[in-house]
C-alpha positions as a Markdown table, in Angstrom:
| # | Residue | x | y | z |
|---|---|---|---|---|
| 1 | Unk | 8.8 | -130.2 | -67.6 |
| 2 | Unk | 8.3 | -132.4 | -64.5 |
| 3 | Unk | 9.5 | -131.2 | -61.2 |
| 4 | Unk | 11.6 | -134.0 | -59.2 |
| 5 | Unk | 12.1 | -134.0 | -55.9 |
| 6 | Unk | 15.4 | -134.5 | -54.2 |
| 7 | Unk | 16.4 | -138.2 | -53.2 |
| 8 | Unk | 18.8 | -136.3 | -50.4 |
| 9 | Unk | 18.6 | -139.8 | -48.9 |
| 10 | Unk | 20.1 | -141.3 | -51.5 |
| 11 | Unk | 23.1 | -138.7 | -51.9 |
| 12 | Unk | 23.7 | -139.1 | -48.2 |
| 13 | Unk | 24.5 | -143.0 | -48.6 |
| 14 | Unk | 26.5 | -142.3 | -51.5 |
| 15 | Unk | 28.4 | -139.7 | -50.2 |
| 16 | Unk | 28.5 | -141.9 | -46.9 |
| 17 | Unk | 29.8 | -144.8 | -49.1 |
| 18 | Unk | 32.9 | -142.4 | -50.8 |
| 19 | Unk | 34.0 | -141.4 | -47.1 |
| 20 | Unk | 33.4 | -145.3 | -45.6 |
| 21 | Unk | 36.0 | -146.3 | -48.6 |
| 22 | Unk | 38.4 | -143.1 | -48.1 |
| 23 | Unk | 38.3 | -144.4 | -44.3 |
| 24 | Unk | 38.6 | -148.0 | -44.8 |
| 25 | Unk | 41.9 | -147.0 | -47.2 |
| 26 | Unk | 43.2 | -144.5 | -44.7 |
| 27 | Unk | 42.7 | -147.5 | -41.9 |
| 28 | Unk | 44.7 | -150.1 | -44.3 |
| 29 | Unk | 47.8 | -148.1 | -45.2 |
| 30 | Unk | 48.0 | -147.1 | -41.5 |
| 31 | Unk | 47.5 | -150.7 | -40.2 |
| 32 | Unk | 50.7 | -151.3 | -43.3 |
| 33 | Unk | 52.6 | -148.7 | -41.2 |
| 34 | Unk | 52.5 | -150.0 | -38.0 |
| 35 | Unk | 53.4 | -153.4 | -39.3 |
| 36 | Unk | 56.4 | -152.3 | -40.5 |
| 37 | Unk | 57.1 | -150.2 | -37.4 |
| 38 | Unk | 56.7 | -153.3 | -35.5 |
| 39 | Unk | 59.4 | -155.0 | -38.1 |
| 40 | Unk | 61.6 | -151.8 | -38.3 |
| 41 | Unk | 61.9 | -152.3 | -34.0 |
| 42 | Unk | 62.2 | -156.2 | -34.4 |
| 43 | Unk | 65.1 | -156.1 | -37.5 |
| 44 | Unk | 66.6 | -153.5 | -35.3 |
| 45 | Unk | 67.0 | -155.6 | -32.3 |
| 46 | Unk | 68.0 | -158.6 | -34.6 |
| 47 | Unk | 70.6 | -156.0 | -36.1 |
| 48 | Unk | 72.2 | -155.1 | -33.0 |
| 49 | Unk | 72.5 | -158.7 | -31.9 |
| 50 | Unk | 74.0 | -159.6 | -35.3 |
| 51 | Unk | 76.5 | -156.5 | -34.8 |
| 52 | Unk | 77.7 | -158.0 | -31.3 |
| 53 | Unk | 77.9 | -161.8 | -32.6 |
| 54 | Unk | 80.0 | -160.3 | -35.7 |
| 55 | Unk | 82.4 | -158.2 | -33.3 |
| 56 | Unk | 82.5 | -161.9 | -30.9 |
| 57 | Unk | 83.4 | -163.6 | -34.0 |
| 58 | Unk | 86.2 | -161.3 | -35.4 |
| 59 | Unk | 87.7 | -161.5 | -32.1 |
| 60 | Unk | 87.7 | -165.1 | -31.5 |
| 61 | Unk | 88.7 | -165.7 | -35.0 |
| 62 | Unk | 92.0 | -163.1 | -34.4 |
| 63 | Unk | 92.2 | -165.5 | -31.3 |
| 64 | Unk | 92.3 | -168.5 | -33.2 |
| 65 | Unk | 94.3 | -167.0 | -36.1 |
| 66 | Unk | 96.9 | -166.1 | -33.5 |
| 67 | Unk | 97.0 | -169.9 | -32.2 |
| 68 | Unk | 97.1 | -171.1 | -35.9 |
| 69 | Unk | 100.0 | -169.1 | -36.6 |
| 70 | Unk | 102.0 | -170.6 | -33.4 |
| 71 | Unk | 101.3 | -174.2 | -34.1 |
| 72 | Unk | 102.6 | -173.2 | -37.7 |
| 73 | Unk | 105.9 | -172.6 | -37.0 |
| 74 | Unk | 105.8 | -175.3 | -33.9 |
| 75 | Unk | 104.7 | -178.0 | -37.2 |
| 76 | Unk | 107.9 | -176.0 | -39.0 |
| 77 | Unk | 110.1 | -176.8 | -36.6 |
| 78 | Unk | 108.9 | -180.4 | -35.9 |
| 79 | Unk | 109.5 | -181.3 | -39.5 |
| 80 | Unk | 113.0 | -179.6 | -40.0 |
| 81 | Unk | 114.4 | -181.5 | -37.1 |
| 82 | Unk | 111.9 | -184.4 | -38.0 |
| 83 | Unk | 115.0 | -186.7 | -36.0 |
| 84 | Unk | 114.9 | -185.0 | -33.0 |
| 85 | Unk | 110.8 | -185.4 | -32.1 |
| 86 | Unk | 109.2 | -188.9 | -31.7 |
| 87 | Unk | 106.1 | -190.0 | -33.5 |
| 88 | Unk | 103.7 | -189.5 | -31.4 |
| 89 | Unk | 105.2 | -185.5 | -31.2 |
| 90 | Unk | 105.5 | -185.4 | -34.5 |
| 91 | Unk | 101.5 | -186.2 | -35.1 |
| 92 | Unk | 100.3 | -184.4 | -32.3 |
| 93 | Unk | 102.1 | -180.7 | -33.9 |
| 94 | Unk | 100.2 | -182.1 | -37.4 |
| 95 | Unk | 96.8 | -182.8 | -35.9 |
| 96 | Unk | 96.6 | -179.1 | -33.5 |
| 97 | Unk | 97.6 | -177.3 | -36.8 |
| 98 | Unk | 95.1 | -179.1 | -38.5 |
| 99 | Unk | 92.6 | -178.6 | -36.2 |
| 100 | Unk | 93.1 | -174.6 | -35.8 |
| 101 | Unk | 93.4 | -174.0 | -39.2 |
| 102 | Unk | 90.1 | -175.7 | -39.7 |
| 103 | Unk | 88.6 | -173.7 | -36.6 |
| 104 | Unk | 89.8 | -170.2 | -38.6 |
| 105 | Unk | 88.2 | -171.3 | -41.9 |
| 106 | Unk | 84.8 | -172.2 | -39.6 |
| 107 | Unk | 85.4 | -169.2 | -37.9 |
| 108 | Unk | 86.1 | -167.0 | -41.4 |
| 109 | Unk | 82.9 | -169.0 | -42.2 |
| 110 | Unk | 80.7 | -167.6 | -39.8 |
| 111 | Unk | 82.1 | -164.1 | -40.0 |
| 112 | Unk | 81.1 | -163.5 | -43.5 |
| 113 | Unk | 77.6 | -165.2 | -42.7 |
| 114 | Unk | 76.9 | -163.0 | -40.3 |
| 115 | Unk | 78.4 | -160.1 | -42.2 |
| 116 | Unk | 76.2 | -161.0 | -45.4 |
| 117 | Unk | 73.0 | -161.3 | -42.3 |
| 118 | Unk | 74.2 | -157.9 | -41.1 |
| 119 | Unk | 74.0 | -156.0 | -44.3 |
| 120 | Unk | 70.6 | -157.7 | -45.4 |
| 121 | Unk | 69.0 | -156.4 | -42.3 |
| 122 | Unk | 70.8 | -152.8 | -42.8 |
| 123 | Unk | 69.2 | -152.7 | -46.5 |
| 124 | Unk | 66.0 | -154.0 | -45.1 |
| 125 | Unk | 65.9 | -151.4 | -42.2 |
| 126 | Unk | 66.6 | -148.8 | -45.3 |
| 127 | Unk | 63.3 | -150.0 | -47.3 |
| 128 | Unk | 61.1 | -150.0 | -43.9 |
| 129 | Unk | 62.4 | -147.1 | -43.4 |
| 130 | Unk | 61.4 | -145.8 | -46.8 |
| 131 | Unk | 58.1 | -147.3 | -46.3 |
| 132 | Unk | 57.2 | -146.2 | -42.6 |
| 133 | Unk | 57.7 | -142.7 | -44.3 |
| 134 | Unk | 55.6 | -143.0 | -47.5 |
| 135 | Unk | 52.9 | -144.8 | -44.8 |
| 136 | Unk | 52.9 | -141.5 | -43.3 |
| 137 | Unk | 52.9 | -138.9 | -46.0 |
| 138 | Unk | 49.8 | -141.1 | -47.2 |
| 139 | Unk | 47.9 | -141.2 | -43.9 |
| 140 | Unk | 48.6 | -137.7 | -44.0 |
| 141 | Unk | 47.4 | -136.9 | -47.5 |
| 142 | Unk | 44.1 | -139.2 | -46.8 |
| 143 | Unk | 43.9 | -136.8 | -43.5 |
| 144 | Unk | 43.5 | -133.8 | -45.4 |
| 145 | Unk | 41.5 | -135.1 | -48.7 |
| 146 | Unk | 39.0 | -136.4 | -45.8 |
| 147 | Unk | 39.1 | -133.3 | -43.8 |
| 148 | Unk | 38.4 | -131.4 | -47.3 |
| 149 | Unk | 35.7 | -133.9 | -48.7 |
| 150 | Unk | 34.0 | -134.1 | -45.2 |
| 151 | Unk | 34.1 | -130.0 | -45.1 |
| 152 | Unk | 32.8 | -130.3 | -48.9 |
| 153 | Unk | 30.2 | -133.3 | -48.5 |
| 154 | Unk | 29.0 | -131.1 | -45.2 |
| 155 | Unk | 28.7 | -128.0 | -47.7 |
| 156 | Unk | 27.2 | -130.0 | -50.2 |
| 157 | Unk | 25.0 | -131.5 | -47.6 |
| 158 | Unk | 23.7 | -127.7 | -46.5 |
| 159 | Unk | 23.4 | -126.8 | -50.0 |
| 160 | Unk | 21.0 | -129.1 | -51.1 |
| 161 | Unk | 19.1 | -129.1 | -47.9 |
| 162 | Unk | 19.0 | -125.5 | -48.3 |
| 163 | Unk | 17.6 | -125.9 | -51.9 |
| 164 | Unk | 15.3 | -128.5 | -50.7 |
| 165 | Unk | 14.0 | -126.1 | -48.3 |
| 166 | Unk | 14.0 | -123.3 | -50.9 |
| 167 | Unk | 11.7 | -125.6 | -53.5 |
| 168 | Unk | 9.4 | -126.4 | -50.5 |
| 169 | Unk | 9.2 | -122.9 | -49.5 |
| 170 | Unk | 8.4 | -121.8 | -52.9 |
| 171 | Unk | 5.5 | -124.4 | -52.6 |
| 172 | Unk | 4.3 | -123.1 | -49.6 |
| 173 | Unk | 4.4 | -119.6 | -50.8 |
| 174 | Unk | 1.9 | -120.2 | -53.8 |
| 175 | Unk | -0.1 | -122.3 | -51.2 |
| 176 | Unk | 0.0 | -119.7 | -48.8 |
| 177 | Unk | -0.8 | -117.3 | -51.9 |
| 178 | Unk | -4.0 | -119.4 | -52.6 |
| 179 | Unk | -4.9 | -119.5 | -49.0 |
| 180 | Unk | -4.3 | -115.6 | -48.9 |
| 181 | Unk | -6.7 | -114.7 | -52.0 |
| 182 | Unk | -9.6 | -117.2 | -50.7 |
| 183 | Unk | -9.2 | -115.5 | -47.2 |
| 184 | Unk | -9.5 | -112.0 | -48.4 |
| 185 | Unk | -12.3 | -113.1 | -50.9 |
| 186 | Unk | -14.3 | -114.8 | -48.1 |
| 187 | Unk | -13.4 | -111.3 | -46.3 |
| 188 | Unk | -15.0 | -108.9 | -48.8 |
| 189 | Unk | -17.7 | -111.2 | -49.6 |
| 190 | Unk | -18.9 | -111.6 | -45.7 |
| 191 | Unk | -17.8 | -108.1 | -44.9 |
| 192 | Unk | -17.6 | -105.1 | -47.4 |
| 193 | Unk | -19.7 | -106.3 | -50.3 |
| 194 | Unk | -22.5 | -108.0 | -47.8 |
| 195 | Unk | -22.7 | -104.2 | -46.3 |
| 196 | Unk | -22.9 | -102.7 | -49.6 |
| 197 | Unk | -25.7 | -105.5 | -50.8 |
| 198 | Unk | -27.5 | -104.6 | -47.8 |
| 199 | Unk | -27.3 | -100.6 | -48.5 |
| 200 | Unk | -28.8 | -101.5 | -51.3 |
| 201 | Unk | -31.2 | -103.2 | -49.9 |
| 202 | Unk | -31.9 | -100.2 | -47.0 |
| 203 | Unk | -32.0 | -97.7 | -49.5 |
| 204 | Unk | -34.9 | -98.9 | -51.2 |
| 205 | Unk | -36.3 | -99.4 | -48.0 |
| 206 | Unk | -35.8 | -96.4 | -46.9 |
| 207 | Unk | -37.8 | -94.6 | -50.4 |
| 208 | Unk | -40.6 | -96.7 | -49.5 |
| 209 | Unk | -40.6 | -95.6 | -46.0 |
| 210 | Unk | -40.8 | -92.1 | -46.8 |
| 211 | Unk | -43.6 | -91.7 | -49.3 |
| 212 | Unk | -45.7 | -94.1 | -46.7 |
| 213 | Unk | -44.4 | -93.3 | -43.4 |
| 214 | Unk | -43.0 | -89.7 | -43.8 |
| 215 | Unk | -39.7 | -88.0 | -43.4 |
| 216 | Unk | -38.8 | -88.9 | -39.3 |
| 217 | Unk | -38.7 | -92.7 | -39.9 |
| 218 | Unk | -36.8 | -92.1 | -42.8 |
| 219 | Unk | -34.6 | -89.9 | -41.3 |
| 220 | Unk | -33.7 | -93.0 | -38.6 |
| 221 | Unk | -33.1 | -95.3 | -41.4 |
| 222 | Unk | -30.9 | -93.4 | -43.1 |
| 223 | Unk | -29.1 | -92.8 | -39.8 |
| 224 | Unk | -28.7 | -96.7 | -39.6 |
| 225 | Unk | -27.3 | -97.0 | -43.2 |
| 226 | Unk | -25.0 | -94.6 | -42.5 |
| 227 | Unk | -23.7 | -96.6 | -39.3 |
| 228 | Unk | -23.7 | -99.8 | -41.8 |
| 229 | Unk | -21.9 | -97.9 | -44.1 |
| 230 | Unk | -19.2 | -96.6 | -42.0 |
| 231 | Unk | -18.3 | -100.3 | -40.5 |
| 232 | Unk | -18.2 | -101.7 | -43.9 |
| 233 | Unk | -15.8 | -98.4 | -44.5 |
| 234 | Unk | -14.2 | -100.1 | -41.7 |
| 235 | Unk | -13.4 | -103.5 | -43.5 |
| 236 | Unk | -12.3 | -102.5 | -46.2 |
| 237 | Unk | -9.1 | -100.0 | -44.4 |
| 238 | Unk | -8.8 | -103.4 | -42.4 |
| 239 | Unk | -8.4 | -105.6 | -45.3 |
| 240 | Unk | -6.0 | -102.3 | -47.2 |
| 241 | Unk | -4.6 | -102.4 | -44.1 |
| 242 | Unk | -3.6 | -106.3 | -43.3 |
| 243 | Unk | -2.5 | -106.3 | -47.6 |
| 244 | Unk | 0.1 | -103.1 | -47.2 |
| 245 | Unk | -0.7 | -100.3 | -44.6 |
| 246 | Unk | -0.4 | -96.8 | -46.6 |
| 247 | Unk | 0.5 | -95.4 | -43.1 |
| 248 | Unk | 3.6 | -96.7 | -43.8 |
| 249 | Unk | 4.4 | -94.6 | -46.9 |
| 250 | Unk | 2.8 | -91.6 | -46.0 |
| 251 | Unk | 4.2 | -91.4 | -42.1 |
| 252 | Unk | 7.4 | -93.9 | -42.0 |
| 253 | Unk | 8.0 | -97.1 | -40.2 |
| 254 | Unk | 8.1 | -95.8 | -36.5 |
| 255 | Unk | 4.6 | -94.5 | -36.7 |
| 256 | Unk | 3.5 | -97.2 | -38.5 |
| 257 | Unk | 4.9 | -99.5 | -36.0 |
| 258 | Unk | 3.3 | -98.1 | -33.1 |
| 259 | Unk | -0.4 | -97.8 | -34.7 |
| 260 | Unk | -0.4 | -101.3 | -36.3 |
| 261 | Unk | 0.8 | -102.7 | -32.5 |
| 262 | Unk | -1.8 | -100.3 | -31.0 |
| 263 | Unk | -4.8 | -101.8 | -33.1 |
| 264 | Unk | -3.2 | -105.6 | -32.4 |
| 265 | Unk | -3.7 | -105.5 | -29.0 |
| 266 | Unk | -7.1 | -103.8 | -29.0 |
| 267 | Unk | -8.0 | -107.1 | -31.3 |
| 268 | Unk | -6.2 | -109.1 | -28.9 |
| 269 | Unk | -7.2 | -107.8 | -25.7 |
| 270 | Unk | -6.0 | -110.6 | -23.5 |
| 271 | Unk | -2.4 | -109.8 | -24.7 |
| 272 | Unk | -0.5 | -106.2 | -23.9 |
| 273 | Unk | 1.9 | -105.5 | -26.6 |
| 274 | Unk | 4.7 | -102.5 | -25.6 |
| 275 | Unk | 6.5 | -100.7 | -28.2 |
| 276 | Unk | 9.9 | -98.7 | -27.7 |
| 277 | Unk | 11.9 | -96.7 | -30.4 |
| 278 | Unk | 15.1 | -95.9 | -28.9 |
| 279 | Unk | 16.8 | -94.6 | -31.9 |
| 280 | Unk | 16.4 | -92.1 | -34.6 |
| 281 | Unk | 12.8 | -91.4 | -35.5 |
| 282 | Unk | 13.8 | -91.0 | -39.1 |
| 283 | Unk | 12.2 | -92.1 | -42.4 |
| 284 | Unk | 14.5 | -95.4 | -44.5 |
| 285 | Unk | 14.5 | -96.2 | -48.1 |
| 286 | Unk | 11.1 | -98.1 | -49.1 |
| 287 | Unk | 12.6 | -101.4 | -49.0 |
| 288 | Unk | 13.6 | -101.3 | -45.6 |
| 289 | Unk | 10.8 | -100.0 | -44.1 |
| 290 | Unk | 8.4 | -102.8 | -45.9 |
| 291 | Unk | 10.5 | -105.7 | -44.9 |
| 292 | Unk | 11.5 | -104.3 | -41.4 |
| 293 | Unk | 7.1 | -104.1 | -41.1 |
| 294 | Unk | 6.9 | -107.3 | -42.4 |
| 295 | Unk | 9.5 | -109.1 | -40.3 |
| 296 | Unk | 8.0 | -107.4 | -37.4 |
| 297 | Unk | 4.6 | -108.2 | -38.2 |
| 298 | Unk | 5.3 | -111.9 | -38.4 |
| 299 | Unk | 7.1 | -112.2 | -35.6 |
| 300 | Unk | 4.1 | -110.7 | -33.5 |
| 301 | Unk | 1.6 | -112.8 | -34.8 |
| 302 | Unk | 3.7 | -116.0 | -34.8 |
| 303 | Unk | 3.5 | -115.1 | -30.5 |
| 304 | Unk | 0.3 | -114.7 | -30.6 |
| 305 | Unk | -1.0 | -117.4 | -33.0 |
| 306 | Unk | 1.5 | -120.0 | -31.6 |
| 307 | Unk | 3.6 | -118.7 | -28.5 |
| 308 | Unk | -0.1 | -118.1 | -26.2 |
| 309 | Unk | 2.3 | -115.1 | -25.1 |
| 310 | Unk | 0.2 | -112.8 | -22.7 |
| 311 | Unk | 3.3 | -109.9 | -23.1 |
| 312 | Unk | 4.9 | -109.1 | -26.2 |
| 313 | Unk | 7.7 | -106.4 | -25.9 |
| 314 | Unk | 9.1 | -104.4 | -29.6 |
| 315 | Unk | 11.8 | -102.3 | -29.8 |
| 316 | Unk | 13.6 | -100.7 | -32.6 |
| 317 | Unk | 16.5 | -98.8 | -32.6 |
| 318 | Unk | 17.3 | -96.3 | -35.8 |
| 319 | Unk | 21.3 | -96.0 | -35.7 |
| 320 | Unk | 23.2 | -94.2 | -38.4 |
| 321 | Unk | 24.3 | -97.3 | -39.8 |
| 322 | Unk | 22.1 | -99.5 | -39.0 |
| 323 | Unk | 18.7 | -100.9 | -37.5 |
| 324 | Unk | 18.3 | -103.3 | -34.8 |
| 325 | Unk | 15.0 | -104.8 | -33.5 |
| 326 | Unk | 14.0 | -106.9 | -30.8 |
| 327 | Unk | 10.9 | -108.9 | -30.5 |
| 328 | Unk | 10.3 | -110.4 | -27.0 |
| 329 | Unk | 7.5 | -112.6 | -26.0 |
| 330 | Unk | 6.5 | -114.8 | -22.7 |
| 331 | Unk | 4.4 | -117.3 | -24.6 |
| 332 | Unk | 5.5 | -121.4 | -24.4 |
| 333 | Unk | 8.8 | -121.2 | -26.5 |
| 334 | Unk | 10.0 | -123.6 | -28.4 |
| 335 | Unk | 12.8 | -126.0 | -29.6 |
| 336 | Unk | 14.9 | -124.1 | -32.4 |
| 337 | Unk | 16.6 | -127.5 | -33.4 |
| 338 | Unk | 13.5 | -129.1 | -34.0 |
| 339 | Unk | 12.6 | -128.8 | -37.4 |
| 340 | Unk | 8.7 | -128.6 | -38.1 |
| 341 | Unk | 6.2 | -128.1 | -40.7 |
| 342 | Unk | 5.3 | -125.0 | -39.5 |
| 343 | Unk | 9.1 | -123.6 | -39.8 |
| 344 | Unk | 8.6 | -121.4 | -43.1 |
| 345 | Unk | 7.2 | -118.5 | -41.2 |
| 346 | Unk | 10.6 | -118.0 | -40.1 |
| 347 | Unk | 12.0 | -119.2 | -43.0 |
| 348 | Unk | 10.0 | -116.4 | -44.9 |
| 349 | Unk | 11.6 | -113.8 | -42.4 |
| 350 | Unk | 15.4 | -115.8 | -42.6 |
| 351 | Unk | 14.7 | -115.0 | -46.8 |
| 352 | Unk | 13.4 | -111.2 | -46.1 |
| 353 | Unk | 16.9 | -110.3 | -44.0 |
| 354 | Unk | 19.3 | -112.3 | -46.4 |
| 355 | Unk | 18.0 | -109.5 | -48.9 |
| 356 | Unk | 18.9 | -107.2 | -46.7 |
| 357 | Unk | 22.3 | -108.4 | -46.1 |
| 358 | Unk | 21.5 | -108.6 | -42.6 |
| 359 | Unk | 21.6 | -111.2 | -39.7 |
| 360 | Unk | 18.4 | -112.8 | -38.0 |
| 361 | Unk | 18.9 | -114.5 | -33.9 |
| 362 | Unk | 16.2 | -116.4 | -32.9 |
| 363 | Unk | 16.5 | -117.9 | -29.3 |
| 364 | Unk | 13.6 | -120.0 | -27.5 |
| 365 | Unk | 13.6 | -122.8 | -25.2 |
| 366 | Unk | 10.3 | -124.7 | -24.0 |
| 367 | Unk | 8.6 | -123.0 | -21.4 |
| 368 | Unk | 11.0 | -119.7 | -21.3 |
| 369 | Unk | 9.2 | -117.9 | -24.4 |
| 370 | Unk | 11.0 | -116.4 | -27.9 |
| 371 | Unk | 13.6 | -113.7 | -28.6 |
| 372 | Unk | 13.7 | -112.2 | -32.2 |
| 373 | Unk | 16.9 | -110.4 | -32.9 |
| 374 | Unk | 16.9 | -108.9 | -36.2 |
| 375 | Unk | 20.0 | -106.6 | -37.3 |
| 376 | Unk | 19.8 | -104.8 | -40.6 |
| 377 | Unk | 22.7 | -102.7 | -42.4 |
| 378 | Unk | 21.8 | -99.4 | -44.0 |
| 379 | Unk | 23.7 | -99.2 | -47.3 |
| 380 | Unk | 23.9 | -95.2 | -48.2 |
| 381 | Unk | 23.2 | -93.9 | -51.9 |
């Protein structure tokens, strides 16, 4: 089955695209909102105007109402004693109770227009009212379905970085596998087994020396097979050594430690490497003391193969419930933010203290050399 690699690209404009919409929606019903705000203050202001105008009109229409009834009963009396009041009297009390009554029914007019205007801004106030709120609730709702898909897609995001990382790593480590086997056979080829062919090769020598040149001669070949033999000896507890140190099973971690960083810096002589045990000199459960080697190991050679550090400082500290250890170098540093080819070393070592349960700090700025915090949990039972 064919192995695809991650578009995480692709996802990222996708899941950019689903938030950009969410947005854009979130923008709309908000801009809807303030539109009817800005209506809900102008209706009000028309309201309150249409309120006063409506009070104005009632009043002058009780006004005129109050005239109309006057020139009433002045027309009433003009037309029972029609005899008494001359023509022109008589037309005059017609034409001012004409004209009132026809100023009330203008007036009554108006009153009920602006009454119907009144109530139509009311009832519209109601629905932006109504609106304004469900505006809000929704610009709400959108608020929190954001701030949960952007906490998702942010999840998401890690996750498959993370597995991205994780299939990469997994590539490196049957690289680094490869690399690893080829190393160590290039190493007991040039070393060990080149010593033993060449023992092989003195120890025929050395039968032909002595039935033609005697015993002494012989004796000083054998001497330098014997020097041969112990440095190929040598290679071979390197190489044991460099694959899983049997120190470590048979005398603990501490001990282990402290020979391992002892031999380091005799290989490394323009480097001093100090080590400190501050806690309990105690032996832990298998696993811990391999990966607590292993993390410490890396971490040294990462200052010394990359850092240029010229001091290296380990301690460990053996607690009852737990182990800390510090790693400390002076070497160049580097940017922890930066993401680089060359990251899966630590990634290696992040992998190794997840097993663990426990929590690795790593702290390094350009020029101001690396500090390795690693804090491991000891589980009893």
């Amino acid at each position: 089955m064919a192995l695809k690699k991650m578009d995480t690209k692709a996802l990222d404009h996708i899941l950019e695209s689903m938030i950009d919409t969410v947005e854009s929606s979130k923008d709309e019903i908000f801009r809807i909102g303030e539109q009817c705000r800005h209506d809900f203050a102008d209706i009000t202001s028309e309201l309150k105007e249409v309120k006063r105008l409506v009070a104005h009109i009632i009043n002058e229409g009780d006004k005129v109402e109050l005239q109309v009834r006057f020139a009433r009963k002045r027309l009433s009396v003009v037309s029972k004693h029609f005899k008494d009041y001359t023509e022109a009297e008589v037309r005059q009390a017609y034409e001012i109770a004409h004209k009132l009554q026809m100023d009330l029914t203008m007036s009554r007019q108006q009153e009920k227009q602006l009454r119907e205007r009144r109530d139509d801004l009311e009832r519209r106030l109601v629905g932006l009212s109504e609106t304004i709120e469900r505006a809000e609730h929704l610009v709400s709702q959108i608020s929190v379905v954001m701030n949960y898909l952007m906490s998702d897609i942010r999840e998401m995001g890690e996750a498959l970085e993370t597995a991205k990382q994780k299939q990469d790593f997994g590539l490196k480590i049957i690289e680094a596998q490869e690399e690893e086997r080829k190393r160590l056979s290039r190493e007991i080829h040039d070393g060990p087994a080149q010593m033993m062919a060449n023992v092989m090769m003195r120890s025929d020598l050395i039968d032909r020396i002595f039935r033609e040149r005697g015993s002494e001669e012989a004796l000083q070949e054998i001497r330098s097979m014997k020097k041969m033999v112990r440095s190929a000896l040598y290679e071979v507890r390197r190489i044991i050594y460099d694959l899983r140190p049997m120190a470590l099973d048979d005398l603990g971690l501490v001990p282990t430690l402290r020979k391992y960083l002892q031999t380091t810096e005799e290989y490394h002589n323009h480097t001093k490497i100090s080590f400190s045990n501050m806690g309990q000199d105690r032996r832990l459960p298998t696993k811990y003391e391999v990966a607590l080697f292993r993390l410490i190991q890396e971490s040294v050679q990462n200052a010394l193969k990359h850092a240029q550090a010229t001091h290296i400082q380990v301690k460990i500290e053996i607690r009852k419930d737990a182990v800390l250890v510090v790693v400390k170098d002076n070497g160049k540093g580097f940017d922890i933010h930066k993401k680089c080819p060359e990251s899966f070393g630590i990634m290696g070592m992040q992998e190794r203290v997840e097993l663990l349960e426990g929590d690795l700090t790593i702290d390094s700025k350009i020029g101001s050399g690396t500090l390795v915090m690693i804090q491991v949990p000891l589980v009893s039972g």
